[in-house]
Structure formats: structure tokens, C-alpha cells
C-alpha positions as CSV (number, residue, x, y, z in Angstrom):
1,X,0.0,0.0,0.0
2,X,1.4,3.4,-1.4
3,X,1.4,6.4,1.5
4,X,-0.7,8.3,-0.7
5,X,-3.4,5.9,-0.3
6,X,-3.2,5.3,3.3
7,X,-3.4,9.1,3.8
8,X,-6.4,9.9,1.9
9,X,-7.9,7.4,4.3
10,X,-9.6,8.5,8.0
11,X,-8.1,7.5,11.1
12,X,-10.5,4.8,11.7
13,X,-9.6,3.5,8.9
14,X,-5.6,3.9,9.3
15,X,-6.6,1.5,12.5
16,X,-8.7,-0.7,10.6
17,X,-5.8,-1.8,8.3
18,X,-3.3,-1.7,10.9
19,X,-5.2,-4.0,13.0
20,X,-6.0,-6.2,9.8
21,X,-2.1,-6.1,9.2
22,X,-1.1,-7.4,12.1
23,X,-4.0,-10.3,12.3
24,X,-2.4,-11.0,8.2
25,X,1.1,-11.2,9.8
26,X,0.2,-13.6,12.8
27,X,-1.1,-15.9,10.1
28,X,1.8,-15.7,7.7
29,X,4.3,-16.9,11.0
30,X,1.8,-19.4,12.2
31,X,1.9,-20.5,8.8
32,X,5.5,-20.2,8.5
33,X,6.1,-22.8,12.2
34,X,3.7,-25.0,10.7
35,X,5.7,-25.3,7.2
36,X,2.9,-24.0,4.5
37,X,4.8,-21.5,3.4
38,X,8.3,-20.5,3.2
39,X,8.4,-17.4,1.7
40,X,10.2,-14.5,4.0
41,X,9.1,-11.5,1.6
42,X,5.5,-11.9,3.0
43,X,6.6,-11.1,6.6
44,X,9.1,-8.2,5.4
45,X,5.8,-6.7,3.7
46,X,3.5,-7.4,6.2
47,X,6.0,-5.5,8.3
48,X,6.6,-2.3,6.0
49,X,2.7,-2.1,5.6
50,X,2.4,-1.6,9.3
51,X,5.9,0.5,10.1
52,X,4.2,2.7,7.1
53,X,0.7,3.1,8.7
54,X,1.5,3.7,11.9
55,X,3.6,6.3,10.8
56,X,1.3,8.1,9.1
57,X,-1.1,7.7,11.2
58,X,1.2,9.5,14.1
59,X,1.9,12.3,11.3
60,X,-1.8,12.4,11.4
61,X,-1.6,12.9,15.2
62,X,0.6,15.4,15.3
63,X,-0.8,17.5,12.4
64,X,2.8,17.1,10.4
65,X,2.7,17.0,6.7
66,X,-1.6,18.5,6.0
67,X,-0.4,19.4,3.3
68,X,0.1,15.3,1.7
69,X,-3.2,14.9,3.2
70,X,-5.4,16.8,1.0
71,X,-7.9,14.8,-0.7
72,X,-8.0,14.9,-4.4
């Protein structure tokens, strides 16, 4: 997900995907103790995808960059 994107979203929303994130990432290392899948890329995305909303959402917060916020 692009930063664009996740900042033309509300804050709810921000949360939303960050808690849908982190349930996605739990599943991909269950999933990766039980064998299914081997493929470490998931996780490093999973990980980004959260690392990048959280920090918008504390961008939101704060009130820092409004102007990357405008909705188009």
C-alpha cells in the first residue's frame, strides 16, 4: 500500500488496516512454524505495511505534513 493511499484514508480506517495487518502477519508466522509456506518476503511486507501506517497515522496525530493529506 502506497502512503498516498493510506493518507487519503480516516483515522478509523488507518486502525482498521493496521489491525487487519497485524492479524495478516500472525497468520503468515503461524503458517511459517507450521511449514505451509516459506516465503520470508511476505513477513518483510506485512512488516513495512504496518511501520508505514503507523507512521502516518502518528503524522496524522501530530498535524505534520496537511499538506500530503489533502484529498483529491
Amino acid at each position: 500500500m502506497k502512503a498516498n493511499e493510506i493518507r487519503l484514508k480516516s483515522r478509523q480506517e488507518i486502525l482498521d488496516e493496521i489491525d487487519a495487518t497485524n492479524r495478516e502477519l500472525l497468520n503468515i508466522k503461524f503458517q511459517w512454524q507450521v511449514g505451509e509456506t516459506r516465503n520470508p518476503a511476505q513477513k518483510k511486507r506485512c512488516r513495512i505495511d504496518i511501520a508505514r501506517l503507523k507512521t502516518i497515522l502518528r503524522e496524522v496525530d501530530l498535524g505534520i505534513n496537511k499538506h500530503l493529506n489533502k484529498k483529491e
